[in-house]
Structure formats: C-alpha cells, structure tokens
N, C-alpha and C positions, 0 to 999 in steps of 0.2 A: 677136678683141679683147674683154677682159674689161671688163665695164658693172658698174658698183655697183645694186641695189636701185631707188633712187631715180630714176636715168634713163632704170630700165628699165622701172618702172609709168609713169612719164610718158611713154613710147614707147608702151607699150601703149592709152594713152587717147588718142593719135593716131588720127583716123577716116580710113577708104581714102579715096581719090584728093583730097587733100587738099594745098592749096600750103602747106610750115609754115617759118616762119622762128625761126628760135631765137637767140634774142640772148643776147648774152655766150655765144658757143657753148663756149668754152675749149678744149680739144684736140679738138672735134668728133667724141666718142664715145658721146653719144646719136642724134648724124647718121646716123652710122654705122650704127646697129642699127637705123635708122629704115630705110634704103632698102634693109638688110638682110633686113628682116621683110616688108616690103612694097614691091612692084616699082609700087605705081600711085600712088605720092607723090613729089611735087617738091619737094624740101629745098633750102632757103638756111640757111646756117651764119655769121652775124655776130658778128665783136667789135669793139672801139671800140680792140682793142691789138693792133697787128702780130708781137708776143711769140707770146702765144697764137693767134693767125690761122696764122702759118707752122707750127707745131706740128700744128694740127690739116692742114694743105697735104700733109705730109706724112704723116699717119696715112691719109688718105684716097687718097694714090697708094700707101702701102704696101698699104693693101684694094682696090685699081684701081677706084677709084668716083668718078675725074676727073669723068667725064660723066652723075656722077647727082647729086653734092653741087657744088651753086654756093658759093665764098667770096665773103661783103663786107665790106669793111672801113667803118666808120662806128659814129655813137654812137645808142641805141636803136631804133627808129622810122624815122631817119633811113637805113634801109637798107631801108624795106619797100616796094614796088611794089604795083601794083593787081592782081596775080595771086593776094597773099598773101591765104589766107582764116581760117589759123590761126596765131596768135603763141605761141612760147614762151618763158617767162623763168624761170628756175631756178636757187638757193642766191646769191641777191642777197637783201640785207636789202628787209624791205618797204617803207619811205619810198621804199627808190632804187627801187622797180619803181613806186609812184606816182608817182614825179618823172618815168621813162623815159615812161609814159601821160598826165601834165600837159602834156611840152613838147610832146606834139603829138598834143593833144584831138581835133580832127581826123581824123586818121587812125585813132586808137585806137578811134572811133565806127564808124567804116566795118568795122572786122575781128569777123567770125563768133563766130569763138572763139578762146580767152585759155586756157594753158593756163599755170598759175604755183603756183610750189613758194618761196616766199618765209622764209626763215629766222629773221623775226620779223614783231612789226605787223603778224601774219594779220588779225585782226579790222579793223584799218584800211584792210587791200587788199579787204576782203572789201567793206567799208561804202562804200569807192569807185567800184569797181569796179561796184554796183548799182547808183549815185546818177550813173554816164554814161550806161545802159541796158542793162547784161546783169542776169545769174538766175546761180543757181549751178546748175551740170546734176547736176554731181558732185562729188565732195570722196573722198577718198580716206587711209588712215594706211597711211605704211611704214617700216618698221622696218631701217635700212641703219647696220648696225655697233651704234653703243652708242647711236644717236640716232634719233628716230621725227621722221619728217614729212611735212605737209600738203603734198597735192596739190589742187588745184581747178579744175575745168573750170568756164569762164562760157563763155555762150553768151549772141547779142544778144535782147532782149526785157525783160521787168519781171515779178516779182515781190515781193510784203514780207514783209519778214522780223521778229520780234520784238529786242530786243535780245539775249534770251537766243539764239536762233538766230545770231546774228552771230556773238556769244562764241566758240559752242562749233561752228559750224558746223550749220545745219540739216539737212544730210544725215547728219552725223557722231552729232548727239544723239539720231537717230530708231533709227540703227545699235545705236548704244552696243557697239561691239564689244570685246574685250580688249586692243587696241592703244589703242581710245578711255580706257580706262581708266588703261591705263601712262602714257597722255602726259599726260593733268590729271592723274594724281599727281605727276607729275615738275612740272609748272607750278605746282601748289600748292607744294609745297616750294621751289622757287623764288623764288615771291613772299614767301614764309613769311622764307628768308635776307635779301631784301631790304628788307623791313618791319622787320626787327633793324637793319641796318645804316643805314637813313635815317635823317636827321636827326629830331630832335624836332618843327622849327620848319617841316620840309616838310608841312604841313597839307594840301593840297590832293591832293599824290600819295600821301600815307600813307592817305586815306580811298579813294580810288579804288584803293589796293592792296587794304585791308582791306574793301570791296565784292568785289572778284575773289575772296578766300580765300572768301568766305562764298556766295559763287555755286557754286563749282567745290566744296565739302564740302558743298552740297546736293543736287547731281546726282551724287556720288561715292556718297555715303550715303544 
C-alpha cells in the first residue's frame, strides 16, 4: 500500500516499542506502514467519523493486520487510554490540534510524546505546546508533491525558546537546509500577496504581517 512523503517521515520518527495513537487516522495508511516497519509497536487508529473509520477497517483487513492495528471511534483525546505514551496528529489545521490538546489538558500532560504535522498556526502549536511542558526534540521539512511540511516531535520536559526560534523553528534555523529555504520563500510570498490584499484599515494584522516579511528576508538574506 502506497504512503505519501509526509506519513512516511512521520512514521519513521516513531520510536520502537511504543503505544502511538493517531487521531484523525483517515484510511489508516500511516498505521499501516507503522506495524509494517516495526513488529514491536501497538498502534490505535482513531477518528471522530465512521466514514473514514470503515475505510481504514478495511484497508487493514485487506493487509491482514486485524490483530495488530486497534480502531476507535471518538473525538481527539477522547480515545486515548493509559497505555498510550505517543500521540499523533497530522494535516489538521493548527487551532484544531490546540483545541483537540485544550479539551483535555489533562491528558495531553501525561503523554511522552506529540508527534504533529499541522498545516498552518505552526508557530502557535509550537508556543503551546511548550507553555503545557514539552521541548521540541525535532522538527523535520518534507517535501510531499508541490507542498513542504513541518513535522515536530515534542517530548515532556522544558526548554526556552527566543521568539525568533518559535518563528522558524529552532531545530530548523540551526539546520538551515535547502528545504528550510524553499519553504520561507514560499511564506514570504505568501505574506507578501496578503499584505496587498488587506485592507487599509487592518492596522494591527498589516504590522504583524509586515514584521513577518522583514523577519523571514533577514534570515533568507
């Protein structure tokens, strides 16, 4: 069964014998390569939609791995047990993966390690994420089709971070690799379209746009 780029470095920063629960699993094909690659992980595959649950029920009897991948139906957190010691969340906007670790602060304290690939509001998952008590272990860029993205392992404990380290990621700015660079190009232009497009009268977001640009073409240049 064929895996995209992005599921499959987030599989690979999976650590052995590890309980990982993956929320919003959707067809359960990073599950899949999970118990594929490694025989000494216990995989739960949750979503909050019986749509994609059955979808994945059957990709997983079609690979005969009934008895290696558990399905749960539920919304975030609300499917995680005390066995789980790694969480995955992956191509959810970033607000919703804060909102999935708000409704149950709780729980999200007690879990090891947070493995999340969030599709926007990095820097806000990133800022959160610190301020309940992980670190960032890793941070990772991949390059899957015509779009690049962040991956990041948090692990429980405390470190500080600058703000510039938040921004751009402090593993990421230290790297500075060639993907680190395609992707704040592509962000700067980004912001660049949208600073045209805002209003006159948005003072507040136009200066907090127009600080990003001048951040990101100082560490580009």
């Amino acid at each position: 069964m064929k895996i995209n780029e992005r599921l499959k470095l987030i599989g690979d920063l999976v650590e052995d014998k590890q309980t990982t629960l993956d929320i919003g699993c959707d067809h359960a094909l990073l599950d899949i390569y999970l118990v594929k690659k490694n025989k000494n992980i216990k995989v739960i595959a949750s979503d909050v939609k019986e749509g994609p649950l059955e979808q994945a029920r059957l990709n997983i009897k079609r690979e005969k791995l009934d008895n290696q991948i558990e399905l749960r139906l539920g919304n975030g957190l609300d499917t995680y047990t005390d066995d789980v010691n790694c969480v995955i969340i992956s191509g959810m906007g970033g607000l919703n993966i804060i909102g999935i670790l708000k409704n149950n602060l709780k729980i999200a304290k007690q879990i090891d390690t947070f493995i999340l690939s969030p599709n926007n509001y990095l820097e806000e998952v990133k800022r959160f994420c610190c301020k309940i008590g992980f670190y960032i272990e890793k941070e990772k860029l991949v390059k899957d089709k015509k779009f690049i993205y962040q991956v990041v392992v948090f692990k429980k404990g405390k470190k500080k971070y600058t703000n510039k380290e938040y921004f751009f990621g402090p593993i990421l700015l230290r790297e500075k690799n060639d993907l680190f660079f395609s992707y704040y190009e592509r962000e700067l232009k980004s912001r660049e379209i949208i600073l045209k497009l805002l209003p006159k009268n948005c003072f507040t977001k136009r200066l907090k746009i127009k600080k990003e640009i001048k951040t990101i073409e100082e560490e580009l240049h």
